[in-house]
N, C-alpha and C positions, 0 to 999 in steps of 0.2 A: 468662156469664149463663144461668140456664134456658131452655129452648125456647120451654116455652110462655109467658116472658114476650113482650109484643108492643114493639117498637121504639117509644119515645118520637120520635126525632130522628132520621131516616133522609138520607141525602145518596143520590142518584142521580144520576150522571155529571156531578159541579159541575163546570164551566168557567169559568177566569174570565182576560182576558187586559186588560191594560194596553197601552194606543201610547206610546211615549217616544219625541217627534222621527223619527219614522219607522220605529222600534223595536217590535217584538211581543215582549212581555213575557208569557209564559203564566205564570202566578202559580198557576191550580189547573187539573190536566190529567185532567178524567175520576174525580173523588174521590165513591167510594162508600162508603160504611159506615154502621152505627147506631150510636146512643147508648138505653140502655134509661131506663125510665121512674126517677129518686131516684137514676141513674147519679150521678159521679162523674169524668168522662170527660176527660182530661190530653189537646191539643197538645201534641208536644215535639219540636223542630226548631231549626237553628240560623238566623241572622237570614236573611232572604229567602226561607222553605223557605215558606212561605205557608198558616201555621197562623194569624195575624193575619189576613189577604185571607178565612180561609176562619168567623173568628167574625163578621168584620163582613157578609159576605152572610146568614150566621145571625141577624143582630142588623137585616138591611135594606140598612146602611150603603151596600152596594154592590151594584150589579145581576147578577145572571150574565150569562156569553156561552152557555150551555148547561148542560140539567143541570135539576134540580129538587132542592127543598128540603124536606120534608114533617116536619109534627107529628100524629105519629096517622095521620088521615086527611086534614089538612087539608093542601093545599101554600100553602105555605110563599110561595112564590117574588112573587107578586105582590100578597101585601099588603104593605101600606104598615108602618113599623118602630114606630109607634105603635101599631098592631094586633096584634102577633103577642104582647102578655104578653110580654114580656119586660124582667129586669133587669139590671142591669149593672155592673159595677164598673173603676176602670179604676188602670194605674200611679198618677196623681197625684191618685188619690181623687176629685175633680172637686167637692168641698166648697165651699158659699157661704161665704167667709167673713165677712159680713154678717149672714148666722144664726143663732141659736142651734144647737144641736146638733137639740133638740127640733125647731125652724122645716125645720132641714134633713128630720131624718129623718117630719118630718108633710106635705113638700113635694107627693110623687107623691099622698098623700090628697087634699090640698086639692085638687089641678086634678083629682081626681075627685069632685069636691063629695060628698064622704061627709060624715056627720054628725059635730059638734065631738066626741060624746060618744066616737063610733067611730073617730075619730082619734086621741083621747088613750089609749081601750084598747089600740089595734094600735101606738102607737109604743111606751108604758111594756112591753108585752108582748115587741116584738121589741129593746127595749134590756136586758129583762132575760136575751132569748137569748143576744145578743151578749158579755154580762159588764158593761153598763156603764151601770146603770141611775141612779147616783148624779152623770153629766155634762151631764143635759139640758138646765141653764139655763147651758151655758159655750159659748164661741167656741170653733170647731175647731180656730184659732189658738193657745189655752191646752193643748191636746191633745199627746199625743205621737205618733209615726207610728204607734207597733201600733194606739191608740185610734182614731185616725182612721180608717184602714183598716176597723175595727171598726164605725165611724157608717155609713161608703161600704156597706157590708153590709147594715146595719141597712137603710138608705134603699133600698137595691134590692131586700132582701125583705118588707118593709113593705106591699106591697101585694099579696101573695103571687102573685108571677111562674109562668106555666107552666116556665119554661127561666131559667137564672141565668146569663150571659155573664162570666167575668171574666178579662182580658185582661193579662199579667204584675203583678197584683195586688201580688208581695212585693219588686218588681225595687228599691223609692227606701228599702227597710229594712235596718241592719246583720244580718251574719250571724246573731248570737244569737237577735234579734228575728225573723228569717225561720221559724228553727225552732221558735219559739214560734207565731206567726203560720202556719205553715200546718197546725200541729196543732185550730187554732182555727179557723180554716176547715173543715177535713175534720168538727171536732164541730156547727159551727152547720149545715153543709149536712145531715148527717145527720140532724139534729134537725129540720130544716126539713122534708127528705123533698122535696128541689126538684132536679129531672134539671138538672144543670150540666156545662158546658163551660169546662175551665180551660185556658188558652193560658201557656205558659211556654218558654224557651231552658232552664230549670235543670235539671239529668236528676234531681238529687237532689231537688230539689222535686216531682217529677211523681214519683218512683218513691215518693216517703212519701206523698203524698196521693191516691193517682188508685185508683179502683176496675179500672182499665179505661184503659189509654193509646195514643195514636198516633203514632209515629215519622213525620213528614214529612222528605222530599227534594225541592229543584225542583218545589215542586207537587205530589207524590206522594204517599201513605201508603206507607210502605215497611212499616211491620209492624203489626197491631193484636194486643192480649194484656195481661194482666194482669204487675205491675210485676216478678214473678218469672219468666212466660213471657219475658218482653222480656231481659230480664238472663242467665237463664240458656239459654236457645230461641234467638235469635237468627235470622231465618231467614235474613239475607245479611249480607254485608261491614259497609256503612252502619250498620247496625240495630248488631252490634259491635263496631266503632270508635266508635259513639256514647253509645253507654251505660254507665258505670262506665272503668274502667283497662283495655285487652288489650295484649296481645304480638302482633303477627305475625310471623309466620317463612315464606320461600320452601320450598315444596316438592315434590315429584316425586311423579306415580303409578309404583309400582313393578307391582302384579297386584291380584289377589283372591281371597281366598281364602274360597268360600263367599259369605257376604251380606259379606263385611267386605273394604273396600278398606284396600291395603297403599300405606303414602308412605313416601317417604324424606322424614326431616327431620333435620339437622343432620347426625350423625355415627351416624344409628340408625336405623333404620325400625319404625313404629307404622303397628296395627292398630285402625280405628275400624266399626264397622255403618255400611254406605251406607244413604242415604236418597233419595237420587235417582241420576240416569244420570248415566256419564259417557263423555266421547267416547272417549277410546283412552290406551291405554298409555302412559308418557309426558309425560304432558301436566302442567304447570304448574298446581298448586296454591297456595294459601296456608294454613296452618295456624295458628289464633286459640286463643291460651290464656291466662287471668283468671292475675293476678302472684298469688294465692293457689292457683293451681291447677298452677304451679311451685315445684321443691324446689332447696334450694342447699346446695355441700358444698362444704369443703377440697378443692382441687385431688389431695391423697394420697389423696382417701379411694378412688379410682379412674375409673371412666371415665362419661361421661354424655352426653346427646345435646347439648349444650354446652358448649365451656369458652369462658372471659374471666375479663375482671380487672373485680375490685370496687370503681366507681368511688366511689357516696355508700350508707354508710350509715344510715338514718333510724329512728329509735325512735318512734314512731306510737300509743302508748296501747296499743290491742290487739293489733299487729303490728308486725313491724321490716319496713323496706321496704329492700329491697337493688337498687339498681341497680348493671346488670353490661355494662358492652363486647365484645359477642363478636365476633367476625368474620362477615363474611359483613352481607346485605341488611340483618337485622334491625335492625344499630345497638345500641341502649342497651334492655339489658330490665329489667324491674321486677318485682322478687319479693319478694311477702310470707310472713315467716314467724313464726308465732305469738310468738317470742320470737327473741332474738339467739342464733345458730350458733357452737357454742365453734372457738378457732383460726380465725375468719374476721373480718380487718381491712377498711377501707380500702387498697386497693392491692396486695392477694393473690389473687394466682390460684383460680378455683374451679371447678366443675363444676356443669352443672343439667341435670335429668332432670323426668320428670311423668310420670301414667299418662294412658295412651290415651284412657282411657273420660271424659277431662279435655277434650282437644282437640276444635276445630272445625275442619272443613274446607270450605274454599269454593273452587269451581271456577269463573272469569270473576265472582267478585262472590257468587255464589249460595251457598247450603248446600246440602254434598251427604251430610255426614256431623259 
């Protein structure tokens, strides 16, 4: 984001710990960052990593152990969850079904006694943002999950929120439906111009919709970045293995040559630019490369920083996916290549190579190059 934009949603050193039977359960350890004002801003963690613990302190729900909350200038932390503007959305939509669609989405006006006339303009207005201005005299009941989901929107922007909470929104919709559904999300928040914080487990969820995302661990942020810094940046181990398909392979510092450290990997040593220190000579690496950023050949065609045998291969639309048995730590690797490799079966030996400027390397977890 620009500089001189100013932080909508700033988190300073959130703490948050649970007692389980005599148990300390630290859920958020120290979690700082911002979110900018019409952001856009993806959770993405796997279950327990405490990107849920960290919307509902943002929403009130739960109290910190430490740490503060801030909107602007205002903190956060000890108003009450009916104070701070905010809307929310959740998994199971949390629809009356008793109401009309209209009843639902006019609900947050009414207990703020706004005027009948200025209720019916702000609902028909935000149903016709949503796409679904022709449902308002039916039951949610009559609805399908994307429409629904669509009302739960409506209702939480309806009385136009500082901050938009929504909490695995697409998790209870088939796949087709998801990728409909968070394309329509990302256009109504835009259209809104409403700073949101979207919580999800889905990586592909969060890498299409998020302006702006945050990889949680154990309470952690392990990396903040836009959905292409995340993907292709990676600043440690976590960050990825989490994010899309990788490869890891063991491997050795051999020297340096200039800025650029030299590893052995497989059967060849590659040359990458360092980016940080490392201890000495020697030392145990790992080296992370995207199965599109590996090449695969006939065993004759000669020699490569890999051989194995090609156990599945997969025709994928835009890629063929070839997984390969090699020897050694790495196990079964995954290679995509734009189209199918002539003379390469099921059950033939092959060879795999990559260029350098391809590879990640990480020293105890970290990125060093």
């Amino acid at each position: 984001m620009p500089e001189e934009d100013m932080p909508d949603l700033r988190y300073e050193r959130v703490r948050k710990v649970f007692h389980t039977r005599n148990v300390e359960v630290v859920a958020l350890n120290d979690v700082s960052f911002v979110i900018f004002e019409g952001e856009l801003f993806c959770l993405l963690g796997p279950s327990g990593c405490g990107k849920t613990t960290l919307l509902r302190c943002t929403a009130g729900l739960e109290r910190l152990d430490g740490g503060r909350i801030y909107y602007g200038d205002t903190d956060f932390t000890a108003i009450p969850p009916f104070r701070r503007g905010i809307g929310m959305v959740f998994q199971n939509y949390a629809l009356y079904p008793h109401m009309t669609v209209y009843d639902n989405v006019a609900y947050p006006l009414r207990i703020r006694k706004l005027p009948r006339g200025e209720i019916d303009r702000r609902v028909r207005e935000i149903m016709e943002l949503v796409g679904l201005p022709g449902v308002l005299r039916r039951n949610p009941s009559e609805l399908s999950g994307g429409q629904q989901q669509r009302v739960a929107l409506a209702r939480a922007l309806v009385y136009r929120p500082r901050l938009l909470l929504l909490d695995e929104p697409l998790a209870n919709l088939d796949a087709k439906l998801k990728v409909y559904m968070r394309t329509e999300i990302r256009r109504i928040q835009k259209q809104a111009k409403v700073t949101t914080l979207y919580v999800t487990h889905d990586q592909q969820e969060a890498m299409a919709i998020a302006d702006r995302l945050g990889v949680m661990e154990g309470g952690v942020v392990r990396q903040i970045g836009t959905p292409s810094e995340i993907y292709d940046d990676p600043a440690n181990e976590f960050v990825a293995g989490f994010i899309g398909e990788m490869n890891f392979f063991p491997a050795r510092i051999i020297s340096w040559e200039g800025d650029k450290l030299v590893v052995a990997v497989g059967a060849a040593q590659k040359r990458k630019a360092l980016r940080a220190g490392i201890k000495a000579f020697g030392d145990e690496v790992t080296v992370a490369l995207r199965p599109e950023h590996l090449r695969i050949f006939p065993s004759t065609s000669g020699e490569g920083v890999f051989k194995g045998k090609v156990r599945v291969v997969q025709f994928l639309g835009k890629f063929v996916r070839y997984q390969v048995a090699i020897s050694g730590d790495a196990g079964l690797v995954e290679v995509d290549m734009p189209a199918a490799v002539p003379g390469l079966q099921e059950g033939d030996e092959a060879v795999l190579d990559f260029d350098p400027r391809d590879m990640l390397v990480f020293y105890a977890g970290e990125r060093v190059a």
